[in-house]
SESEDREN-505474 format. One record per atom (N, C-alpha, C, O): residue number from 0; residue in three letters; chain; x, y, z. Coordinates in pm, 1 decimal, padded with zeros to 6 digits. Example, Ala and Ser with C-alpha at 12.3 -4.5 7.8 and 13.67 -1.06 7.14 Angstrom:
% residues 2
+-----+-----+---+----------+----------+----------+
:   k :   r : c :     east :    north :       up :
+-----+-----+---+----------+----------+----------+
:   0 : ALA : A :  01319.0 : -00569.0 :  00780.0 :
:   0 : ALA : A :  01230.0 : -00450.0 :  00780.0 :
:   0 : ALA : A :  01320.0 : -00330.0 :  00780.0 :
:   0 : ALA : A :  01423.6 : -00331.9 :  00846.5 :
:   1 : SER : A :  01285.0 : -00225.0 :  00708.0 :
:   1 : SER : A :  01367.0 : -00106.0 :  00714.0 :
:   1 : SER : A :  01290.0 :  00003.0 :  00787.0 :
:   1 : SER : A :  01340.9 :  00113.8 :  00803.9 :
+-----+-----+---+----------+----------+----------+
% end
This chain:
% residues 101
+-----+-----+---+----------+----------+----------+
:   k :   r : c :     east :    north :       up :
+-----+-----+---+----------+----------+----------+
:   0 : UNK : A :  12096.2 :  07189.0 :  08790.1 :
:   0 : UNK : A :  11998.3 :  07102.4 :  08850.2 :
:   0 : UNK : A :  11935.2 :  07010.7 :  08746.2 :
:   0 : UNK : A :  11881.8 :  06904.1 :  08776.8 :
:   1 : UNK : A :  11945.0 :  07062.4 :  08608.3 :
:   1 : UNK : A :  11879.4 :  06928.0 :  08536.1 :
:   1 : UNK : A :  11984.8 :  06806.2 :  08501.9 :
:   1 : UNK : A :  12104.9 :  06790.1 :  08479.9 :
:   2 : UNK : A :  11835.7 :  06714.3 :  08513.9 :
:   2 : UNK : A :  11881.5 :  06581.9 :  08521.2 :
:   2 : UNK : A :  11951.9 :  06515.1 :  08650.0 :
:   2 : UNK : A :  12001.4 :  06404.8 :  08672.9 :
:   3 : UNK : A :  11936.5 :  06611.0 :  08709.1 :
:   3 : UNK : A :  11938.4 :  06549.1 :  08920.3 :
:   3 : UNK : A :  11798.2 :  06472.7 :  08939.3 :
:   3 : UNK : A :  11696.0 :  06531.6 :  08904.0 :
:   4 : UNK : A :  11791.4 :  06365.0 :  08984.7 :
:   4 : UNK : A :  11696.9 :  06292.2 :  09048.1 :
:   4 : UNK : A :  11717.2 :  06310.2 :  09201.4 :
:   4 : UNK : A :  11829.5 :  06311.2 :  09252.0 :
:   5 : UNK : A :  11590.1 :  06326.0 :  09279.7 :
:   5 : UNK : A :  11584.0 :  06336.9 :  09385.7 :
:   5 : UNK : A :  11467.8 :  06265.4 :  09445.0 :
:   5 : UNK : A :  11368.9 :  06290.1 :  09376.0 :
:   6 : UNK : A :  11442.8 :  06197.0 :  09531.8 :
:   6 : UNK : A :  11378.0 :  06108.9 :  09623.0 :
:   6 : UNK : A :  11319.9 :  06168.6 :  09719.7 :
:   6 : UNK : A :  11374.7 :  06232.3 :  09809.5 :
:   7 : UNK : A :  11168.6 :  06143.3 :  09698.8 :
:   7 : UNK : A :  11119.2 :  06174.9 :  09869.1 :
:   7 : UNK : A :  11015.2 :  06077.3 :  09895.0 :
:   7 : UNK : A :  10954.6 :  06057.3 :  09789.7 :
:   8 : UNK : A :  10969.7 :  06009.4 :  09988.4 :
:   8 : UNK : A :  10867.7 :  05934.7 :  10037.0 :
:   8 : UNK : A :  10753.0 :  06042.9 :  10083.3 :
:   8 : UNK : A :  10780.7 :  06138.2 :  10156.1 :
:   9 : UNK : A :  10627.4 :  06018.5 :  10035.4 :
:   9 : UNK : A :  10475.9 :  06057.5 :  10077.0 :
:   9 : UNK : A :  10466.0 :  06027.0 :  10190.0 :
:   9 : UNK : A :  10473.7 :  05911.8 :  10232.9 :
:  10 : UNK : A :  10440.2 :  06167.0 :  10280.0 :
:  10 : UNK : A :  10429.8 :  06178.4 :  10453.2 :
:  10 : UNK : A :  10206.2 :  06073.9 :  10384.0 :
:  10 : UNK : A :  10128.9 :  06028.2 :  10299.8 :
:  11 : UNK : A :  10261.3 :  06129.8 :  10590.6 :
:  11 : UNK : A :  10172.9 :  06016.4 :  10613.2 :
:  11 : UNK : A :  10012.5 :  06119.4 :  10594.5 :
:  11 : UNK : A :  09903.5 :  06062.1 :  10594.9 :
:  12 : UNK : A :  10023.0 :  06259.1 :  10580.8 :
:  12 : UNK : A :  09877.8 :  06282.4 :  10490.8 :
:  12 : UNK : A :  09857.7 :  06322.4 :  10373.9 :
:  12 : UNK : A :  09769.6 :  06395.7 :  10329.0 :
:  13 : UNK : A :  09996.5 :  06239.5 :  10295.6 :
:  13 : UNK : A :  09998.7 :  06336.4 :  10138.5 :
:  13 : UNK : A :  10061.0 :  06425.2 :  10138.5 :
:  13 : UNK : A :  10037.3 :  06490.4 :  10036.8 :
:  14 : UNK : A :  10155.7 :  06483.6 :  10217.2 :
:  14 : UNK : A :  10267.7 :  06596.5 :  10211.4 :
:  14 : UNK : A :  10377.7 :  06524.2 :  10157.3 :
:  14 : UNK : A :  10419.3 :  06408.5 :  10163.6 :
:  15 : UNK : A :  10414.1 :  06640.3 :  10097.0 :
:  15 : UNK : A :  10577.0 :  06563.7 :  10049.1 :
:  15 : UNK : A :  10684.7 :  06772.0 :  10053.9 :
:  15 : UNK : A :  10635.1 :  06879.8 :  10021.3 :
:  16 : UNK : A :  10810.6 :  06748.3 :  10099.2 :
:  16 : UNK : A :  10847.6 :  06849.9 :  10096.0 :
:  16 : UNK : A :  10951.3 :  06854.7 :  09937.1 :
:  16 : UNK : A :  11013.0 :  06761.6 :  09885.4 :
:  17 : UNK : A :  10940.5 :  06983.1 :  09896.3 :
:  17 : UNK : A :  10981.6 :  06994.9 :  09722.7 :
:  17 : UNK : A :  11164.8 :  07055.0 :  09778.1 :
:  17 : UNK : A :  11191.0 :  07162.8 :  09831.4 :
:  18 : UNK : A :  11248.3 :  06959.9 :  09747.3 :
:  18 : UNK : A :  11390.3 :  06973.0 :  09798.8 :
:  18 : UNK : A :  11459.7 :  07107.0 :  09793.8 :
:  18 : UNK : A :  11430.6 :  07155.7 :  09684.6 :
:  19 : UNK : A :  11533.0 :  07184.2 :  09856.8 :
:  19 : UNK : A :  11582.2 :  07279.8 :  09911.0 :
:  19 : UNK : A :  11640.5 :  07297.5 :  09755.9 :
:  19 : UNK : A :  11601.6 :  07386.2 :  09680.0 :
:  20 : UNK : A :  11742.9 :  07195.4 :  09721.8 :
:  20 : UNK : A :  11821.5 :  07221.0 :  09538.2 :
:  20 : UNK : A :  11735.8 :  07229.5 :  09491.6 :
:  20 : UNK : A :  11757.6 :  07321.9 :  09413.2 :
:  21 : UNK : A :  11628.3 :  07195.4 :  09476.1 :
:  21 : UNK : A :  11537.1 :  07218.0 :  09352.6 :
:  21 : UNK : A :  11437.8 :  07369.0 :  09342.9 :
:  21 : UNK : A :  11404.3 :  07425.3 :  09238.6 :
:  22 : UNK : A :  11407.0 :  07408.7 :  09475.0 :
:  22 : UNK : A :  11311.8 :  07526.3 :  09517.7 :
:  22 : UNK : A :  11408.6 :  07651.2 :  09471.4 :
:  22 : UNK : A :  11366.4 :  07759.4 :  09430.4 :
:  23 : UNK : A :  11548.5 :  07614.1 :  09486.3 :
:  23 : UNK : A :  11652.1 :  07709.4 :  09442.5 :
:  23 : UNK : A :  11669.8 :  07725.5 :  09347.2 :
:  23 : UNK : A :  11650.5 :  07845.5 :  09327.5 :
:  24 : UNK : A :  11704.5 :  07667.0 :  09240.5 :
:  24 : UNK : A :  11724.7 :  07632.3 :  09072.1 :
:  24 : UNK : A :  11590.3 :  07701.7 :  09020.9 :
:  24 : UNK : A :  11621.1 :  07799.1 :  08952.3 :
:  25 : UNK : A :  11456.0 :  07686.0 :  09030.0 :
:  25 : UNK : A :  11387.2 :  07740.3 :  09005.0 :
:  25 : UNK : A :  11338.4 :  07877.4 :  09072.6 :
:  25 : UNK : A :  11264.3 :  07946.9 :  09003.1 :
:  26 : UNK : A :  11369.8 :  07920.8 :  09192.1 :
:  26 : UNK : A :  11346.0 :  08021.9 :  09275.6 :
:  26 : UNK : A :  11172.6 :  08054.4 :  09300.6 :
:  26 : UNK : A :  11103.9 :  08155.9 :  09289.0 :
:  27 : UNK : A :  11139.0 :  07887.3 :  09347.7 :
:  27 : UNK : A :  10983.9 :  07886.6 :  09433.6 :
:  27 : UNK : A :  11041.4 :  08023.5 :  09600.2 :
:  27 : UNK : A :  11142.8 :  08046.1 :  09666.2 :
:  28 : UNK : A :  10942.3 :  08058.4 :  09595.1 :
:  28 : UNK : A :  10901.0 :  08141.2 :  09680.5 :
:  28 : UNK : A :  10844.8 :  08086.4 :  09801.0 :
:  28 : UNK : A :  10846.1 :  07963.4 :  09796.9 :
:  29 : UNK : A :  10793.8 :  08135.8 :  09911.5 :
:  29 : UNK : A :  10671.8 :  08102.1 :  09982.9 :
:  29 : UNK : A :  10593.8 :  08169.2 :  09890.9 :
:  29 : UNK : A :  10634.0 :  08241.1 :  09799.5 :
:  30 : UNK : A :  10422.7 :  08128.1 :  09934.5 :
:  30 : UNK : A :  10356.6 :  08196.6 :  09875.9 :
:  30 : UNK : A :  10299.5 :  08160.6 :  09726.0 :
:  30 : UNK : A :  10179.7 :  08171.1 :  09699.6 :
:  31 : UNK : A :  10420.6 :  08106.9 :  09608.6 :
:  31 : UNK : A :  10406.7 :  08086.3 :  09482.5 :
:  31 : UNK : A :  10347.3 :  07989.8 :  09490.9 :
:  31 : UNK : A :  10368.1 :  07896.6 :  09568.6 :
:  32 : UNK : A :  10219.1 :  08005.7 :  09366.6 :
:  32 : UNK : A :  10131.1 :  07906.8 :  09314.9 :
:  32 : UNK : A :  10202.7 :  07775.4 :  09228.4 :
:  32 : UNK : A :  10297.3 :  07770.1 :  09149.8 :
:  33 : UNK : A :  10121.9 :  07687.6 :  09276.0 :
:  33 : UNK : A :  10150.4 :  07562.2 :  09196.7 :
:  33 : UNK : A :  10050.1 :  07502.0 :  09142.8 :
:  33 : UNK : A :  09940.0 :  07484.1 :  09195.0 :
:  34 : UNK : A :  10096.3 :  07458.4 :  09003.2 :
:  34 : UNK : A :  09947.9 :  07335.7 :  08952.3 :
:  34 : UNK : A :  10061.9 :  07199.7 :  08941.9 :
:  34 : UNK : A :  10184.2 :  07188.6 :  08932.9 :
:  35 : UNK : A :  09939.1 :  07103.2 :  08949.3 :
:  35 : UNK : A :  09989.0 :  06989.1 :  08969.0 :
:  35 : UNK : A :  09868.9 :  06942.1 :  08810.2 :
:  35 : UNK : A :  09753.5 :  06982.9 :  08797.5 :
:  36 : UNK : A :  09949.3 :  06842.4 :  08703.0 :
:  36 : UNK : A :  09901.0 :  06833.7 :  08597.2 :
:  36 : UNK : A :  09898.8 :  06639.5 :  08604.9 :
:  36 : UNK : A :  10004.9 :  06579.4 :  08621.5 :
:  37 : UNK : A :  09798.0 :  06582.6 :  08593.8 :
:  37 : UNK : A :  09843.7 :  06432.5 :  08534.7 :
:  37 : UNK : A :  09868.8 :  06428.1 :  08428.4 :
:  37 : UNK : A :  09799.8 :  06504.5 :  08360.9 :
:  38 : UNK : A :  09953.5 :  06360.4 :  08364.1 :
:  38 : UNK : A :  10030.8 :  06332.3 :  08248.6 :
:  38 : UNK : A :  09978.5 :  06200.1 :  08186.6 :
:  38 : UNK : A :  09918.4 :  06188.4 :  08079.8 :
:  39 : UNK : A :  10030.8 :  06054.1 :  08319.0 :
:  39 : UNK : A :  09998.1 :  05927.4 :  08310.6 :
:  39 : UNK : A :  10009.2 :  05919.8 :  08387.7 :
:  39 : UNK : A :  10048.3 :  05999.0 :  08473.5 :
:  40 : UNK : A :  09955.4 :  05739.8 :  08392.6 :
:  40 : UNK : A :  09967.6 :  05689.8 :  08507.5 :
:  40 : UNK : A :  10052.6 :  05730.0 :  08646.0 :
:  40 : UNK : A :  10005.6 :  05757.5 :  08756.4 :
:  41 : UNK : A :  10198.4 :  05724.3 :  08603.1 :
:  41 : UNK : A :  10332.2 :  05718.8 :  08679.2 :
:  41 : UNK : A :  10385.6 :  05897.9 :  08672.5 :
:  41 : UNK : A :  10472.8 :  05940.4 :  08748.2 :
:  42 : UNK : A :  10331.3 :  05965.6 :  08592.8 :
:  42 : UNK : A :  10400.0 :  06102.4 :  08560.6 :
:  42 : UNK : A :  10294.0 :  06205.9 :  08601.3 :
:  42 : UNK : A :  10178.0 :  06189.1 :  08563.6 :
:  43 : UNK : A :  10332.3 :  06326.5 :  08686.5 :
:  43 : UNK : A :  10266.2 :  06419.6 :  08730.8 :
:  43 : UNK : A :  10360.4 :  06555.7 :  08688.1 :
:  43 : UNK : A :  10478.7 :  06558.9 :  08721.9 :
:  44 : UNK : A :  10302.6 :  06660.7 :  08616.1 :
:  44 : UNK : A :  10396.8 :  06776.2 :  08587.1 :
:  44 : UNK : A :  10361.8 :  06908.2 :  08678.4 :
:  44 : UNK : A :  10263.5 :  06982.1 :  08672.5 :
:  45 : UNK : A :  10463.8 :  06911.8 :  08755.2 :
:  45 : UNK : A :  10427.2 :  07058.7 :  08821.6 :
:  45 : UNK : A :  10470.4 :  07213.0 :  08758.5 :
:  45 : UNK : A :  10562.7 :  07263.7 :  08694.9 :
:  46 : UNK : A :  10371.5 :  07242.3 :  08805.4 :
:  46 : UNK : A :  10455.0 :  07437.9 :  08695.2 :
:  46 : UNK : A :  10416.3 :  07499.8 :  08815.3 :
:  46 : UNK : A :  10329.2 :  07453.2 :  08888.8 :
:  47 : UNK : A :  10494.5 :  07630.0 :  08843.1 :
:  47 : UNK : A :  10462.9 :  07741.7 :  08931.4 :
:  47 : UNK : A :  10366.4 :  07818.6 :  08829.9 :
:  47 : UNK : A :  10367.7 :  07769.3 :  08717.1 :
:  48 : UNK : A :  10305.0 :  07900.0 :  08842.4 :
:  48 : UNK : A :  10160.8 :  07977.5 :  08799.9 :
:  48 : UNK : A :  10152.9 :  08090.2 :  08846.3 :
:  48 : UNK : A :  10166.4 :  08108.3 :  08967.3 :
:  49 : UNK : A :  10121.5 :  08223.1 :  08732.7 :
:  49 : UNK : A :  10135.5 :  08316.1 :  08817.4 :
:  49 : UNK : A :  09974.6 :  08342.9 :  08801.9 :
:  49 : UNK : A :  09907.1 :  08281.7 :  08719.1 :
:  50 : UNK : A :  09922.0 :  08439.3 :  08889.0 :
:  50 : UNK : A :  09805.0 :  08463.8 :  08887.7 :
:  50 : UNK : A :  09725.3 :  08557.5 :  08781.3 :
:  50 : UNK : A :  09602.8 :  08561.1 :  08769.4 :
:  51 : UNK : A :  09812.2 :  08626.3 :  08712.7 :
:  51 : UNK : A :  09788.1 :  08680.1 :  08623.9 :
:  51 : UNK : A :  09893.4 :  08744.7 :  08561.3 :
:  51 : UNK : A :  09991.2 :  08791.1 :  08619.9 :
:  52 : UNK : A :  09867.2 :  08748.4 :  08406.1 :
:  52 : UNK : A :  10005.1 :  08769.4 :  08339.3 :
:  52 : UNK : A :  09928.9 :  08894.3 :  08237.4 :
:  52 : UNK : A :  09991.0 :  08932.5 :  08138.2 :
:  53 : UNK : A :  09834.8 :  08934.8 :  08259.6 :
:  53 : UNK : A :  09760.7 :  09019.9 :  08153.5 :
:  53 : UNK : A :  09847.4 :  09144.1 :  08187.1 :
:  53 : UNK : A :  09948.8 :  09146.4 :  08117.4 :
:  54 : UNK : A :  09838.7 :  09230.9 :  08259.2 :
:  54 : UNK : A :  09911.7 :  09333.6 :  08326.7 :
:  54 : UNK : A :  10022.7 :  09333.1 :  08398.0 :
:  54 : UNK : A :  10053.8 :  09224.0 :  08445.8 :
:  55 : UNK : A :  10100.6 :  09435.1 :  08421.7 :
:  55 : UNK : A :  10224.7 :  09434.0 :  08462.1 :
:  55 : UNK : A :  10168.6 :  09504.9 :  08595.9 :
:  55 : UNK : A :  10070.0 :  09571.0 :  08563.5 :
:  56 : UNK : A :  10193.4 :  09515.3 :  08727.5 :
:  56 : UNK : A :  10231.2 :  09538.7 :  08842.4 :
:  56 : UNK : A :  10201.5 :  09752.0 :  08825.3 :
:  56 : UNK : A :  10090.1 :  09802.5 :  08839.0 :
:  57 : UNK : A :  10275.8 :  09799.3 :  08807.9 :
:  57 : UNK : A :  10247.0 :  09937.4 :  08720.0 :
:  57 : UNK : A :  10168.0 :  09968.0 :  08636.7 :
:  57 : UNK : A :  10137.3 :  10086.7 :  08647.4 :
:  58 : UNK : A :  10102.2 :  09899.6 :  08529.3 :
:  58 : UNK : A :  09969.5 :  09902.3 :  08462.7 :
:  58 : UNK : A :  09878.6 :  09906.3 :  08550.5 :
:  58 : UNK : A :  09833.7 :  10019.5 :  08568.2 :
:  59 : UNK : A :  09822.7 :  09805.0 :  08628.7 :
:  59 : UNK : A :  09760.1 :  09810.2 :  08719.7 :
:  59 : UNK : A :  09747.6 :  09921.6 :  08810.7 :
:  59 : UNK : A :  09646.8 :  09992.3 :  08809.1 :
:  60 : UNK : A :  09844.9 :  09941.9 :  08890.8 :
:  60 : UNK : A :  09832.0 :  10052.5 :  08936.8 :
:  60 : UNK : A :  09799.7 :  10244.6 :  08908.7 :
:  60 : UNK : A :  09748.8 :  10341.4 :  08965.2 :
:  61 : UNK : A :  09888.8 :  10196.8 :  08750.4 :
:  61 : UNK : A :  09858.1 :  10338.4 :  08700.1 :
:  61 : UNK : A :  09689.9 :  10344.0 :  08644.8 :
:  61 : UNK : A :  09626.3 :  10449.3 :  08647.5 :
:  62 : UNK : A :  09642.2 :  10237.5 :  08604.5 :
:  62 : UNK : A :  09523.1 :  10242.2 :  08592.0 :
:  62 : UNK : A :  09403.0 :  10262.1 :  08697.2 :
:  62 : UNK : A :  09292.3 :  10308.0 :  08669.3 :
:  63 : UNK : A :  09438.9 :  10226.3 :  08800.9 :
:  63 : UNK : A :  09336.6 :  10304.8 :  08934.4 :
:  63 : UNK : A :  09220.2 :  10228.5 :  08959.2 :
:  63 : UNK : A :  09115.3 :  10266.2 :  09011.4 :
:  64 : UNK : A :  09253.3 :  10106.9 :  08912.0 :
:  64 : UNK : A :  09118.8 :  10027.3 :  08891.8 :
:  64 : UNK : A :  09059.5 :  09920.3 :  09037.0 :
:  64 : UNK : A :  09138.7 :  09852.5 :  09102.4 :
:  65 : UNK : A :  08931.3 :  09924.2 :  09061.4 :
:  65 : UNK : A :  08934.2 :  09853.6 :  09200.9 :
:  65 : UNK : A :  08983.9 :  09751.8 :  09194.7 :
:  65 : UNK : A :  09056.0 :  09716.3 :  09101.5 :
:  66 : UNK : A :  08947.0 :  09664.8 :  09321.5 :
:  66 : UNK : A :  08988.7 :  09493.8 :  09297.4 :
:  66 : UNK : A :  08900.7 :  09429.3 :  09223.5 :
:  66 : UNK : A :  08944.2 :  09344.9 :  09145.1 :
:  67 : UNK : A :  08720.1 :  09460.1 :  09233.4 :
:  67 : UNK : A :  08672.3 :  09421.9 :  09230.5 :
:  67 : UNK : A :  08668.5 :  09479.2 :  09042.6 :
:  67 : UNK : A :  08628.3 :  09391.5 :  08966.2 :
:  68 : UNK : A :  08681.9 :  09525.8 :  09020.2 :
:  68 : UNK : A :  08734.4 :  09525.7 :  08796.5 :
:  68 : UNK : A :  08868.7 :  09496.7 :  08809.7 :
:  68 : UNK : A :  08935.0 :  09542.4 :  08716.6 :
:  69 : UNK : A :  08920.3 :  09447.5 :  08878.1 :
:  69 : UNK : A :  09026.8 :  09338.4 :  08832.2 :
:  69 : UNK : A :  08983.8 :  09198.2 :  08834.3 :
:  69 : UNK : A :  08978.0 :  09113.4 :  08745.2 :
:  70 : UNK : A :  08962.4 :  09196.5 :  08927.2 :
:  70 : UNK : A :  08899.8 :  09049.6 :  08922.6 :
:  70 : UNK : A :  08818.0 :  09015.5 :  08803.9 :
:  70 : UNK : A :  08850.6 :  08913.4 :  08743.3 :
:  71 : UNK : A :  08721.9 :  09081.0 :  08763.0 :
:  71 : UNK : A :  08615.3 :  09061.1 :  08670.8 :
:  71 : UNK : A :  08683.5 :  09084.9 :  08554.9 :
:  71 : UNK : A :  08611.1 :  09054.8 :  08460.0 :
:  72 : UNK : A :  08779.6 :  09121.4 :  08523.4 :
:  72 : UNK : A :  08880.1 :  09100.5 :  08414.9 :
:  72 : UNK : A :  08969.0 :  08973.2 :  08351.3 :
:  72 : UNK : A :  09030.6 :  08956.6 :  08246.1 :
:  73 : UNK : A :  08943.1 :  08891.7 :  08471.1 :
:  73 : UNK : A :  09007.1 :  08750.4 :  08495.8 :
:  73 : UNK : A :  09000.6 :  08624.7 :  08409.4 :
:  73 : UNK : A :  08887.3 :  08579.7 :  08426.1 :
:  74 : UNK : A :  09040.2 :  08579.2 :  08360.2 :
:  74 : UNK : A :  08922.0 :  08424.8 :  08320.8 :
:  74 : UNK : A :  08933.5 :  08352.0 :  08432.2 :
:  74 : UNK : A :  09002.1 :  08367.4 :  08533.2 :
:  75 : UNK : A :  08823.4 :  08235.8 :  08385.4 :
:  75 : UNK : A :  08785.3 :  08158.2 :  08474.2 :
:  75 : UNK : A :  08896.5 :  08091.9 :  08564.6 :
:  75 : UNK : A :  08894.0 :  08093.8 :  08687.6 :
:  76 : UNK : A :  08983.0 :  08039.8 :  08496.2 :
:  76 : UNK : A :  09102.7 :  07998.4 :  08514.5 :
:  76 : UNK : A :  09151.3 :  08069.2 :  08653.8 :
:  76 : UNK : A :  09154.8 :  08015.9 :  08764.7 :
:  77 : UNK : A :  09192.4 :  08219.7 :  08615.3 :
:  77 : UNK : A :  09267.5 :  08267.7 :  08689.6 :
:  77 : UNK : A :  09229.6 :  08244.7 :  08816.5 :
:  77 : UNK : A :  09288.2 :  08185.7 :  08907.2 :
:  78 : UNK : A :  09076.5 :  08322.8 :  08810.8 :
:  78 : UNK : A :  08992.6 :  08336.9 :  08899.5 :
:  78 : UNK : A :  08997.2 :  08249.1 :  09019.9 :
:  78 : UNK : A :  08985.4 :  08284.4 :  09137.3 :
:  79 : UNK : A :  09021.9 :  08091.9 :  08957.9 :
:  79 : UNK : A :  09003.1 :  07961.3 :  09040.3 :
:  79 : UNK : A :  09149.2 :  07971.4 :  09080.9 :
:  79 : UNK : A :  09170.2 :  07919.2 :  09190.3 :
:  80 : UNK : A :  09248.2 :  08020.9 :  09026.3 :
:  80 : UNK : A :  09379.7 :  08035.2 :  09078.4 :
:  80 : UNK : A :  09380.7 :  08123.9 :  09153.7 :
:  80 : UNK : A :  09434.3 :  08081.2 :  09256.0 :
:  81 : UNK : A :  09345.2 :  08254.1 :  09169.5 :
:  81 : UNK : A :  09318.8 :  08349.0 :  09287.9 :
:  81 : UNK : A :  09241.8 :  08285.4 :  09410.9 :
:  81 : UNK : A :  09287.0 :  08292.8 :  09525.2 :
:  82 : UNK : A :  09140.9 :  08232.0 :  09384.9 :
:  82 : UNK : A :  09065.1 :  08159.5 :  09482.9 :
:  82 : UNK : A :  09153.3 :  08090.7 :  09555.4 :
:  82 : UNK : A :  09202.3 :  08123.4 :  09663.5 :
:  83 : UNK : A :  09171.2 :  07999.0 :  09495.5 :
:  83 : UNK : A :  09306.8 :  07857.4 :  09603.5 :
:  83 : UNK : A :  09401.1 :  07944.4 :  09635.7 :
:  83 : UNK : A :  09431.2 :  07901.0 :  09746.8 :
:  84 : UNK : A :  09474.3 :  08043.0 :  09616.8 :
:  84 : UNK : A :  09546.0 :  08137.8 :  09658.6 :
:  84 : UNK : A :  09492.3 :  08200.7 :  09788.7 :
:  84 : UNK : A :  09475.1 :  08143.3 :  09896.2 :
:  85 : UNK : A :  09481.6 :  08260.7 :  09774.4 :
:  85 : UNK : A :  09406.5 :  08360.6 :  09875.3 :
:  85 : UNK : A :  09294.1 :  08253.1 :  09966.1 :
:  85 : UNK : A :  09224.3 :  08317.4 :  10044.6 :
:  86 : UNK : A :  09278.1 :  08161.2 :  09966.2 :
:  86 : UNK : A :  09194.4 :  08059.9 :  10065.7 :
:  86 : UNK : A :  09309.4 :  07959.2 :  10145.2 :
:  86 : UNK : A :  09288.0 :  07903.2 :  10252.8 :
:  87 : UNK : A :  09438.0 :  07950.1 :  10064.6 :
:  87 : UNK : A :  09547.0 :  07881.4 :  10157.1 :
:  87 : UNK : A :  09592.0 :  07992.4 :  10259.9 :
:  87 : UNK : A :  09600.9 :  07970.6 :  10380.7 :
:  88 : UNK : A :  09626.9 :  08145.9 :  10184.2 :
:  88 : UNK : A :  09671.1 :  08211.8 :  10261.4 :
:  88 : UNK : A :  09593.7 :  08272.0 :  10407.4 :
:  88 : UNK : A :  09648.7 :  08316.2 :  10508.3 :
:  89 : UNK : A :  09444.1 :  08256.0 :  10377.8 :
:  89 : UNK : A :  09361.0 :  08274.2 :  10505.7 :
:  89 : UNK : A :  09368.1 :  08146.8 :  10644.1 :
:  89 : UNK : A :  09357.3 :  08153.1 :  10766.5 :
:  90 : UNK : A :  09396.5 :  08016.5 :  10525.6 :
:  90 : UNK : A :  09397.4 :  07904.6 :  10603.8 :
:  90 : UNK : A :  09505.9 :  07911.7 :  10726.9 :
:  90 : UNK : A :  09503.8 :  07882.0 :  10846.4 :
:  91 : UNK : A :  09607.2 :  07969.7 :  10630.0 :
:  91 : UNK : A :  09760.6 :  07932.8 :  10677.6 :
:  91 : UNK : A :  09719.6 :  08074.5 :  10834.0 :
:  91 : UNK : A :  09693.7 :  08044.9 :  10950.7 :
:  92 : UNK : A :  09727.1 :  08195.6 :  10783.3 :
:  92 : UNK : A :  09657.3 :  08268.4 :  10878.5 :
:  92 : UNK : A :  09589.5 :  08240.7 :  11026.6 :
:  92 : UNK : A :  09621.3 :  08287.0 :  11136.1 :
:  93 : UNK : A :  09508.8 :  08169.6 :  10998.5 :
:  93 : UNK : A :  09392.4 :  08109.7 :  11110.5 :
:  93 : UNK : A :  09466.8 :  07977.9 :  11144.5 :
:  93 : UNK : A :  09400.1 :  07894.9 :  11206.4 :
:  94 : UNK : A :  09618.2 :  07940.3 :  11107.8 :
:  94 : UNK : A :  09638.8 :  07786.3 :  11176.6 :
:  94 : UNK : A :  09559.1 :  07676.0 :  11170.1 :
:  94 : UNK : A :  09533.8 :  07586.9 :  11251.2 :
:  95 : UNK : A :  09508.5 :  07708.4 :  11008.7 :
:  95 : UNK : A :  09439.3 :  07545.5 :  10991.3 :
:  95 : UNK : A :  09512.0 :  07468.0 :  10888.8 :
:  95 : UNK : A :  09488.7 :  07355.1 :  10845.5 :
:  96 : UNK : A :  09607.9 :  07554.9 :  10858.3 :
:  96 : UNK : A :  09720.4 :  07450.1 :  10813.5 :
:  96 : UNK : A :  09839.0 :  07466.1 :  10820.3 :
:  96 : UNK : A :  09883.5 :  07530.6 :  10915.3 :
:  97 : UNK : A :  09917.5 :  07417.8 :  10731.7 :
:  97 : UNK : A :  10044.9 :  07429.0 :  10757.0 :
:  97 : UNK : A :  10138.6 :  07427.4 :  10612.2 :
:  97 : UNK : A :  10189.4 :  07317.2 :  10591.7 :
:  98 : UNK : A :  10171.0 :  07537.9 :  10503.2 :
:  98 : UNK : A :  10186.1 :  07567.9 :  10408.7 :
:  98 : UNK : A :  10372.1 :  07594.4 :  10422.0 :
:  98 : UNK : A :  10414.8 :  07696.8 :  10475.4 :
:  99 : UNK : A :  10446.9 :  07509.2 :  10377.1 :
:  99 : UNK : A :  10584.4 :  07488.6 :  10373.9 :
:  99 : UNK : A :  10622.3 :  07485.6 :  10248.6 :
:  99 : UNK : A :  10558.9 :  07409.6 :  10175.4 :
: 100 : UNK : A :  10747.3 :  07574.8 :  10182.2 :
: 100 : UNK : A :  10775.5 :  07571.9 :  10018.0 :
: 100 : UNK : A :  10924.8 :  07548.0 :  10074.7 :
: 100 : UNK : A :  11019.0 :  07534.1 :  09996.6 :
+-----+-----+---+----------+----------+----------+
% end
């Protein structure tokens, strides 16, 4: 996939869908976080993001720890990345939007 150019036109409220070859090559998920970075003018860099990289999945768990001392373990950062996370996924939930990867 590198060095494929691919084309999409901006729907009409700012949606744009991220191409089927490309979601593959990288293996976006539903669900997976995205930041969107300005660069310049003309250049925008996207990265998938994970929500936290401090602990492994099994650390966590073997540690027994609530949500609420995980969270507070967070930086700010994350935190605001958990937030937009978990506020699309309520959105998407309740049908106030419409979240397509």
């Amino acid at each position: 996939m590198t060095g494929d150019i691919v084309f999409r036109f901006l729907g009409k409220y700012g949606k744009i869908t991220i191409p089927k070859k490309i979601r593959e090559s990288i293996d976006l998920q539903r669900g997976d976080l995205l930041s969107f970075e300005k660069i310049d003018d003309d250049t925008i860099l996207i990265r998938r993001e994970s929500l936290c990289t401090c602990m492994s999945r099994t650390q966590i768990e073997e540690k027994k720890e609530t949500l609420l001392d995980f969270l507070n373990g967070l930086s700010p950062e994350q935190k605001a990345a958990v937030l937009v996370h978990l506020s699309m996924q309520v959105a998407e939930q309740q049908g106030s939007i419409d979240v397509k990867v």
